[in-house]
N, C-alpha and C positions, 0 to 999 in steps of 0.2 A: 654580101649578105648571104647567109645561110638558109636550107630550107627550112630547117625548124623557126627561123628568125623570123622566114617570110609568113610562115605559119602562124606563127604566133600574131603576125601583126592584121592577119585576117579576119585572126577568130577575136582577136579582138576589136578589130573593125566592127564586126559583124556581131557582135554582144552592144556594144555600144549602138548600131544601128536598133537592134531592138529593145534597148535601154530607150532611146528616145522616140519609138513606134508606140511603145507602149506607155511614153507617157503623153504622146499625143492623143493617144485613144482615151485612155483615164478621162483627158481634160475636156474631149468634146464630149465623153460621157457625161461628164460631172455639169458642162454646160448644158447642154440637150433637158438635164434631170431640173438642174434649178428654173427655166423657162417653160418648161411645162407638168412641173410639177406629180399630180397624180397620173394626170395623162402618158407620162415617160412610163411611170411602175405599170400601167393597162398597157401600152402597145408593146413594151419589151416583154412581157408577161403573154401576150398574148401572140407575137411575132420573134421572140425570142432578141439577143440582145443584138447583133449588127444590124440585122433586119430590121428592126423596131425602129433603131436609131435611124437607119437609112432613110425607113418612111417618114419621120417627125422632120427631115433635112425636107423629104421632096414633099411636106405639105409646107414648110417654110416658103420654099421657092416658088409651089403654084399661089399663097395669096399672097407675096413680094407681088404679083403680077394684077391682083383685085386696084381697085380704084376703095379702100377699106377708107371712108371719112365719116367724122362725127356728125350726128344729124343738127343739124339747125334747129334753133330755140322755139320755134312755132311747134316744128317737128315734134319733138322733144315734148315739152306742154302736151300737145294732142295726144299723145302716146300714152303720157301719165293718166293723163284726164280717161281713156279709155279702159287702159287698164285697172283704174277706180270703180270705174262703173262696171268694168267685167265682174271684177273681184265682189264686187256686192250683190250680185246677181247671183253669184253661186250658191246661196242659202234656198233661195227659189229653185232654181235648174243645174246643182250640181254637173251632172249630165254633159249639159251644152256648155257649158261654162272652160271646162277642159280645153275641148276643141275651141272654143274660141280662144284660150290662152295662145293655144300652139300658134293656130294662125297670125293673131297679135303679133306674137314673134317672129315668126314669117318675112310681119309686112317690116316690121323693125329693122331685120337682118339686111330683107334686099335695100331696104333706104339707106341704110347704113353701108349696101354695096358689096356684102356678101349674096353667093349664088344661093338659092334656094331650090334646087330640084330634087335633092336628094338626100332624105334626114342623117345619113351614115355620112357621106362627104360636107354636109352642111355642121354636123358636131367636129369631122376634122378639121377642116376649117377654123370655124370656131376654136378647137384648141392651140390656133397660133397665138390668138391675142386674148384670150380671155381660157386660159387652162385652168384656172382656179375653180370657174362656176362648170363647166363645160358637165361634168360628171351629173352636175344639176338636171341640167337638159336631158340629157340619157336618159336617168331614173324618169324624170315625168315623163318622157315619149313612151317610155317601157310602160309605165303605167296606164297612159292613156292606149296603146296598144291592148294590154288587159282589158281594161274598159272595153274597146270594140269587139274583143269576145265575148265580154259580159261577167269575165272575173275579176273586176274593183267595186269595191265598198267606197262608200261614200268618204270614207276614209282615205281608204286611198286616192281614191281625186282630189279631197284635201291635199295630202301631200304632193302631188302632180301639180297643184296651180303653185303651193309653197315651191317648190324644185325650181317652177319655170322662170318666179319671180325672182330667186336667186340670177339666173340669167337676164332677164329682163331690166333687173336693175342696174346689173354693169353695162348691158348695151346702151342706154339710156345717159349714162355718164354723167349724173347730176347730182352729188352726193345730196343736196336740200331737199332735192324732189323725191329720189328715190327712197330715201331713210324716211319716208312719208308712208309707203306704199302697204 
């Protein structure tokens, strides 16, 4: 075999290796994108694209590690039944009505076996199994955040309790009950 021969079979080696590097990367792109949907376009957008991806991998692996179960039908019921009466309350005490959503969700998330300490890792989290609503939650935390400086309109708490309910209903997992809500 000659050097050029040998050459040749290098570089083509080595095209071909990154022929199939880079359609392994495409494909975990393309997967990472369809399972968390808007959340992929916010952390690659915001962590740029390996990074992004890396992080949507390593919150994959820390809730593989949750004990993440559906809450029991008692559960479930009392939850609705609460968030009924939050939600009706709000015409009275817009105000308090907010903060009592969040916290609702709270006791939701930890029954259901998500951590609850910390609103940023509890929205990552959350976007392992529920990346659809997830962006939901953001906007009403952002707003009720506004609220405690004292820049939301009654309005916009309206929209904070609608956001949270977006979440609430998929935690909740009752399509009868929650298409109630």
């Amino acid at each position: 075999m000659t050097q050029s021969q040998l050459i040749a079979i290098v570089v083509l080696f080595l095209a071909l290796a990154a022929v199939v590097l880079l359609y392994l990367r495409t494909r975990r792109s393309k997967a990472l994108h369809e399972r968390f949907g808007p959340e992929y376009e916010r952390t690659v957008r915001e962590a740029g694209n390996l990074r992004g991806e890396a992080m949507l991998e390593k919150r994959e692996k820390r809730v593989r590690r949750y004990d993440i179960r559906p809450l029991a039908a008692a559960a479930r019921d009392r939850y609705v039944k609460q968030w009924r009466l939050m939600q009706a309350k709000f015409v009275d005490d817009p105000d308090k009505t907010v903060g009592d959503a969040d916290r609702l969700l709270s006791e939701v998330m930890a029954e259901r076996g998500y951590p609850v300490a910390d609103f940023d890792q509890q929205a990552a989290d959350l976007s392992v199994h529920h990346a659809r609503v997830v962006e939901h939650y953001r906007a009403g935390h952002a707003i009720a955040l506004s609220h405690a400086r004292g820049r939301a309109s009654t309005e916009d708490l309206r929209q904070a309790l609608i956001h949270y309910r977006e979440l609430f209903k998929e935690l909740v997992q009752e399509p009868a009950a929650a298409s109630a809500l």
